[in-house]
N, C-alpha and C positions, 0 to 999 in steps of 0.2 A: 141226495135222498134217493132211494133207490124207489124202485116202479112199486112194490109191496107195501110199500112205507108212503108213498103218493096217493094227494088226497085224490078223489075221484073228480070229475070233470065237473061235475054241477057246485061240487069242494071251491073247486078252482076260478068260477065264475060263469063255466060253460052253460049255461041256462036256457031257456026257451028265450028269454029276449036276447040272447044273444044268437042264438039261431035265427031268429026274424033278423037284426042287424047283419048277420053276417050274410045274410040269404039277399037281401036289401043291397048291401057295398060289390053281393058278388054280379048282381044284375048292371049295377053301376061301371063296376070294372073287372068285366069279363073275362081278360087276357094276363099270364100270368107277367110279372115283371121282370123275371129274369129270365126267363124266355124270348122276352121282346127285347133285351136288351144284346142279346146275341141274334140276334134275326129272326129269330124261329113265332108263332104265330101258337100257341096252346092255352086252352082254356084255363084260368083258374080253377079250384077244387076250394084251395084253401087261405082263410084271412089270416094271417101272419102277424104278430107283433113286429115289427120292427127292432125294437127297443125291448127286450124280455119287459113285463108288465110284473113277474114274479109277486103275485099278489096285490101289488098296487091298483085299488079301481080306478082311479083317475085317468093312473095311464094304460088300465085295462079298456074305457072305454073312449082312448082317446082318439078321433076317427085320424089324422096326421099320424098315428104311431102306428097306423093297418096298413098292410100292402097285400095284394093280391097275387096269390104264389099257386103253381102247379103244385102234386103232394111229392114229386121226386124232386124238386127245389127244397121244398119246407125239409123236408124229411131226409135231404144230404147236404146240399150245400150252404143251406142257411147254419145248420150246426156247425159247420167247419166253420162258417166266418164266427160265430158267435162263441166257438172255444181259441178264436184270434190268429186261426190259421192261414188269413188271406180271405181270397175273394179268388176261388177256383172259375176256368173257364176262358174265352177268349171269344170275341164279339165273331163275326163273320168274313173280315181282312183278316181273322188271324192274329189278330194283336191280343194277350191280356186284357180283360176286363176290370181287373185290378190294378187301379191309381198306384197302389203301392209297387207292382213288382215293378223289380229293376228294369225293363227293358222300358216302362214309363217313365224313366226319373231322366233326368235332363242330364245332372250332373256328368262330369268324365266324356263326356260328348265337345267338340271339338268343330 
């Protein structure tokens, strides 16, 4: 669907209680995820589906389906994994963050 064609945010489920809950989870957990997972130490901005919720409320409100993400995470990386491009990035040894890529896999190793 393109952005013209997209319902609007409160369409979507974005509502006042969902601003108190999101305002709520970000107090809770302040630090984004993927940040923390390469070393780096940045605030969250924004509550993340994990799991696209694509209109589902159950699992729009479902607080295990939230992660707490910077908006240059939400807003690049997490799209890449979610069109199943990986899992861009490398922790702080320099290793991929990514389970999947090759230099993680055991196989052919000796």
């Amino acid at each position: 669907m393109s952005d013209t064609n997209r319902p609007s945010s409160s369409e979507r489920g974005y509502t006042w209680q969902w601003q108190k809950a999101r305002a709520r989870f970000l107090r809770q957990f302040p630090l984004c995820r993927m940040c923390e997972q390469i070393g780096r130490l940045v605030p969250a901005s924004v509550v993340d589906h994990v799991i696209p919720h694509k209109g589902d409320e159950v699992l729009f409100w479902d607080e295990s389906n939230w992660q707490p993400l910077c908006k240059t995470h939400h807003d690049s990386t997490k799209k890449v994994i979610e069109t199943g491009r990986g899992v861009p990035g490398c922790d702080v040894a320099g290793n991929p963050i990514d389970a999947e890529h090759h230099w993680n896999r055991r196989e052919g190793f000796h």
